[in-house]
C-alpha positions as CSV (number, residue, x, y, z in Angstrom):
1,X,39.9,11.3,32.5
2,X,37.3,9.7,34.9
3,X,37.6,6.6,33.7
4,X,39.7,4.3,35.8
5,X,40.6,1.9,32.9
6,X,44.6,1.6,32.9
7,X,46.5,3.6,30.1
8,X,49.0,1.3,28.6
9,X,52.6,4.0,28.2
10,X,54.1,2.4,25.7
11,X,54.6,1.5,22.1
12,X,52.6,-1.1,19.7
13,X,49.6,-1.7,17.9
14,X,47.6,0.0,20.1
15,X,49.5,3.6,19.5
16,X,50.4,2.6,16.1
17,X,46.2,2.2,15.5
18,X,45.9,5.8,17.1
19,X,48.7,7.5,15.1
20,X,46.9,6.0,11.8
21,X,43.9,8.5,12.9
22,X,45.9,11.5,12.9
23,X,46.5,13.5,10.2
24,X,49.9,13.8,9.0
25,X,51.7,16.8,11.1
26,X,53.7,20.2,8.7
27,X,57.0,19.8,8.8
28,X,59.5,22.9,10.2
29,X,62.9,23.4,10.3
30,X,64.7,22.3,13.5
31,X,64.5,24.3,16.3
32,X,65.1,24.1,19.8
33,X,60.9,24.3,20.3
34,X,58.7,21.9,20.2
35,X,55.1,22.1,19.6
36,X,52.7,19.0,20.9
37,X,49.2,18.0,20.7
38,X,46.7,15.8,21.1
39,X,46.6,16.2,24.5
40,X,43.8,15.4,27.1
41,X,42.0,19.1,27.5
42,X,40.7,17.9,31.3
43,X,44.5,17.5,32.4
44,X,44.7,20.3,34.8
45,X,47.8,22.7,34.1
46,X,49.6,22.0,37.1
47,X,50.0,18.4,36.8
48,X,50.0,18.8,32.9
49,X,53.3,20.7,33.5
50,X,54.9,18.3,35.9
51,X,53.7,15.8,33.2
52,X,55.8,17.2,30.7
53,X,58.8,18.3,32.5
54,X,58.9,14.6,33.7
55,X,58.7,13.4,30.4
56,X,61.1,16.0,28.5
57,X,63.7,16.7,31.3
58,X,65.7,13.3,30.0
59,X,66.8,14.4,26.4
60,X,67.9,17.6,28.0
61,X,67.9,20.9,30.3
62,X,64.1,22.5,29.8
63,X,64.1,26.5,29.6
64,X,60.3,26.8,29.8
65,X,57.0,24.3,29.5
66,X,53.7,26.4,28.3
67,X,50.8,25.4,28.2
68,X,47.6,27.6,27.2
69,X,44.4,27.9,28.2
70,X,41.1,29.5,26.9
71,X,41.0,30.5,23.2
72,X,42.4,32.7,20.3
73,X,39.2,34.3,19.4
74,X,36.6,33.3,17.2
75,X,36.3,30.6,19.4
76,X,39.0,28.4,18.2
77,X,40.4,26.1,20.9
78,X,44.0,26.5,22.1
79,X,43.9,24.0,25.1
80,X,45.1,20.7,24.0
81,X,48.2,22.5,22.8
82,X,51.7,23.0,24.4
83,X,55.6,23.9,24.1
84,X,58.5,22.9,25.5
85,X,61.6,25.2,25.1
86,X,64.8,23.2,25.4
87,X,68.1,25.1,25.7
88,X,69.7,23.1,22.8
89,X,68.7,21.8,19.4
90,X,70.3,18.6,19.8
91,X,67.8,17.6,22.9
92,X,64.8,18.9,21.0
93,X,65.6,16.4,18.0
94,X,66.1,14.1,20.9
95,X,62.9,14.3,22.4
96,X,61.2,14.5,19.0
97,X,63.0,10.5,17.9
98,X,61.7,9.7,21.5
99,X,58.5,11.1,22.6
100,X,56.5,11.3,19.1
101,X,53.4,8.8,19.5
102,X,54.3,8.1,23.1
103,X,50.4,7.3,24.9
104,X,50.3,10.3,27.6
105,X,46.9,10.3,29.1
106,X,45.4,7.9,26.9
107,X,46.6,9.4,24.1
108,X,49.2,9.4,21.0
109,X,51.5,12.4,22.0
110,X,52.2,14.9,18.7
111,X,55.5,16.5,18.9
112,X,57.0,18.4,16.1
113,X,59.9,21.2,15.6
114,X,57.3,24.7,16.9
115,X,56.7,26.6,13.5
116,X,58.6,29.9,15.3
117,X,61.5,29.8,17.3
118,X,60.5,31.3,21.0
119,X,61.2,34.7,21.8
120,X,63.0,33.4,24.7
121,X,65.6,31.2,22.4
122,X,65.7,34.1,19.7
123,X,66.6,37.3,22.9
124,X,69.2,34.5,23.3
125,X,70.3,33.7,20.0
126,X,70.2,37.7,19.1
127,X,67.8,37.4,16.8
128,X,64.8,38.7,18.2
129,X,62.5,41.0,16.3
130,X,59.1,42.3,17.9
131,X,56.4,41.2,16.5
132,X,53.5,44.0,16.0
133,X,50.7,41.6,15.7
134,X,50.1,38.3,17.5
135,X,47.2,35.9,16.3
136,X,46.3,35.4,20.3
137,X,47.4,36.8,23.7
138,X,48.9,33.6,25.3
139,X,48.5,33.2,29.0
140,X,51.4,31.3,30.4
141,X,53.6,30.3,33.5
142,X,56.6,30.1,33.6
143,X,57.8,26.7,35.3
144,X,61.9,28.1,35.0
145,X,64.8,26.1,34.5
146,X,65.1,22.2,35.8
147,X,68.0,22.1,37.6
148,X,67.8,18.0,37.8
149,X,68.2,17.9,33.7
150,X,71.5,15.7,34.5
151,X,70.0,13.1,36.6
152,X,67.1,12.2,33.9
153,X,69.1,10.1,30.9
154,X,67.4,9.8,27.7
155,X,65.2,6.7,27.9
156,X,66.0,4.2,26.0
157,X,63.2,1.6,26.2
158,X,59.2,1.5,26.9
159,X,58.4,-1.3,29.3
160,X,54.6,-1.7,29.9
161,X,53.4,-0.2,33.0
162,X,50.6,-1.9,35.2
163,X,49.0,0.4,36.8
164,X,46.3,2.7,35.6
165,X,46.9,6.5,36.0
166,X,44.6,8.3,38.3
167,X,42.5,11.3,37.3
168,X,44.4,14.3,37.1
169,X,41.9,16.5,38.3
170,X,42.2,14.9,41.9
171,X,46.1,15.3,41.6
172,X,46.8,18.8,40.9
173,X,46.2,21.8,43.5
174,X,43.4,23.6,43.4
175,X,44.2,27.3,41.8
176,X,46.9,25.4,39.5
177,X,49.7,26.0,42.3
178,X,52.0,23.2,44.0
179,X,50.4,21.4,46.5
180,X,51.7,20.7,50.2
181,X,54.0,17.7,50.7
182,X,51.8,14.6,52.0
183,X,51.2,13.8,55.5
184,X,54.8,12.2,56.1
185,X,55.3,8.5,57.7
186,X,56.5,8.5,61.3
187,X,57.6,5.5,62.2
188,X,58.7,2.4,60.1
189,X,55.3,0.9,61.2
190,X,53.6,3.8,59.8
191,X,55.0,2.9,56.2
192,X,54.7,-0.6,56.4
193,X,50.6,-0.4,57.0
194,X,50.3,2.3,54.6
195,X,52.5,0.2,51.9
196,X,50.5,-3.0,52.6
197,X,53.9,-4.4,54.5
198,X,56.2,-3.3,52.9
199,X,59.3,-1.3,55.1
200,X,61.9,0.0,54.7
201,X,65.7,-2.0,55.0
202,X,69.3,-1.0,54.5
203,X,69.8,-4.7,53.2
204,X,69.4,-4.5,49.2
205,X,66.4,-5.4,47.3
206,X,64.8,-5.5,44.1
207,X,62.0,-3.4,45.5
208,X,62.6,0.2,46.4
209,X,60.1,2.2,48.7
210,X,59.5,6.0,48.1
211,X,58.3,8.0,50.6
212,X,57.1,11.3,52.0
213,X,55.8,12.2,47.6
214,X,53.9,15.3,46.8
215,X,50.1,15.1,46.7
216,X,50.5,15.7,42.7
217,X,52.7,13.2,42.2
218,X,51.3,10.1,40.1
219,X,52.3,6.7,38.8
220,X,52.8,8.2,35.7
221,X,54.9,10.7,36.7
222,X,57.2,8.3,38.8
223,X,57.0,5.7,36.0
224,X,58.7,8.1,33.5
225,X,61.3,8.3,35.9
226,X,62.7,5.0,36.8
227,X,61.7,3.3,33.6
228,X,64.7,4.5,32.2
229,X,66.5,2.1,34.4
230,X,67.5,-1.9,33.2
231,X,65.1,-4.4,34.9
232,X,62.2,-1.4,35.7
233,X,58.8,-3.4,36.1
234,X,56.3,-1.6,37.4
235,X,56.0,1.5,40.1
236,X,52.7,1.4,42.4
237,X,51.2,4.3,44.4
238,X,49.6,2.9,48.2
239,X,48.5,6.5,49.1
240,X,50.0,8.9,51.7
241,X,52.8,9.5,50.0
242,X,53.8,6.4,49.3
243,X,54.8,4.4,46.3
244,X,56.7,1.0,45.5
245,X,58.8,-0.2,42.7
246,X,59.9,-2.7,41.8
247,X,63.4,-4.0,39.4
248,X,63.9,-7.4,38.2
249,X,67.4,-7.7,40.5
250,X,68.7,-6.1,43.4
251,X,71.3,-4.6,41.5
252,X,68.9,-3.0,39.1
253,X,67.1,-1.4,42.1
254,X,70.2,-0.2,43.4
255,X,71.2,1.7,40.3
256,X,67.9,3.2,40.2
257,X,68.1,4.5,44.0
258,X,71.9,6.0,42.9
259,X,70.3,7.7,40.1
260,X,67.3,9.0,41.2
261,X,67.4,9.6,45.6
262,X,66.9,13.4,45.7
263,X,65.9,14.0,42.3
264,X,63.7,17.3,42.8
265,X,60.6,16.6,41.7
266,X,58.7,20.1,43.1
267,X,60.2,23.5,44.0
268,X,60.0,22.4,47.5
269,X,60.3,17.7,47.3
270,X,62.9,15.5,46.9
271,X,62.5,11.9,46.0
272,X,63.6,9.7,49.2
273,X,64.5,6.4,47.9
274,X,64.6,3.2,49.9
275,X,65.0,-0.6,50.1
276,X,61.7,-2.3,50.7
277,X,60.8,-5.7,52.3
278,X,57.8,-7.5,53.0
């Protein structure tokens, strides 16, 4: 993930070409868990997590995101791998019809039904038996519930985005933990030098200005979020926590900022959503 070539997020020949690569996935019966793959192995856990829980969060509430580490003896590889536990069956498939191919990091996302159902679904469920044996001691976090599930509607198209996603490994905290907010704006000039002129206004625009983000937070991340939205275009980080998008109409914009100011996207940040003007 050095390379600072842009990563096209979207459908087309380009992911199609990838897909063609990959050898065809098993199939399982539906379950509430899904397994993917094909992931970058140098995206750092932290933002890997936030990745996902972006991504997922839409088609429904998220129980748990895991993602492993090291190996499962013999030296077989388990990074590269993760799950995403939703609560229901019917956001799983969801995510499944959505997500499968989509380019995260550079690459073709693989997301299939998990060949078990979690322990955490089946203690639910009551159908839980212990297992004696277990092919590898998985070392996990748990990232908990989202409790922002309702504000992120299923997606329902792919726009191109034009800016290039940054190398995780400069995103996410150090020991894998959430990183303090960004040094926050104080003044209306502050923002507008940082954002390259840009302000913010109280009179509606197409452009919306976000403000005071997380350190881990990315364009990708943000782009997952409002693409959802009619008339999305593009979403641009300017550094200290600061980002712009932009919306074909200043209606557009202003259903985005409805939708989206005080999403959660850390234990401890909100998104804070503005107008923007040059």
């Amino acid at each position: 993930m050095g390379s600072d070539a842009p990563v096209v997020m979207s459908g087309g020949a380009a992911a199609d070409s990838s897909l063609s690569k990959i050898k065809p996935q098993p199939n399982y019966p539906p379950n509430p868990t899904l397994y993917l793959s094909n992931i970058d192995w140098s995206i750092k856990r932290a933002l890997l997590k936030r990745s996902l829980l972006a991504l997922f969060t839409r088609h429904g509430k998220v129980i748990e995101v895991i993602c492993l580490r090291g190996d499962a003896g013999g030296g077989k590889p388990l990074r590269g791998q993760a799950w995403v536990i939703f609560e229901s069956l019917a956001a799983a498939t969801a995510a499944i019809q959505a997500e499968r191919g989509f380019i995260f990091f550079g690459r073709p996302l693989m997301v299939n039904y998990a060949k078990e159902v979690s322990d955490r679904i089946a203690k639910r469920d009551g159908t839980y038996t212990a297992k004696t044996k277990r092919a590898a001691k998985r070392k996990t976090d748990d990232v908990g519930e989202v409790n922002d599930a309702a504000k992120a509607a299923k997606f329902s198209s792919y726009p191109g985005i034009a800016t290039s996603v940054h190398d995780p490994s400069s995103l996410a905290g150090q020991h894998g933990s959430a990183l303090l907010p960004a040094t926050l704006a104080t003044s209306d000039f502050d923002v507008a030098k940082k954002s390259g002129g840009i302000q913010s206004s109280s009179t509606p625009s197409s452009l919306l200005l976000a403000t005071n983000l997380p350190t881990e937070c990315n364009d990708m991340m943000l782009a997952m979020l409002f693409r959802q939205y009619s008339g999305y275009k593009e979403v641009k980080l300017v550094g200290g926590g600061l980002a712009t998008i932009e919306f074909g109409t200043e209606n557009e914009a202003t259903s985005a900022l409805n939708g989206l100011n005080g999403f959660k996207l850390t234990t401890s940040a909100t998104l804070d959503l503005k107008y923007g003007e040059q």
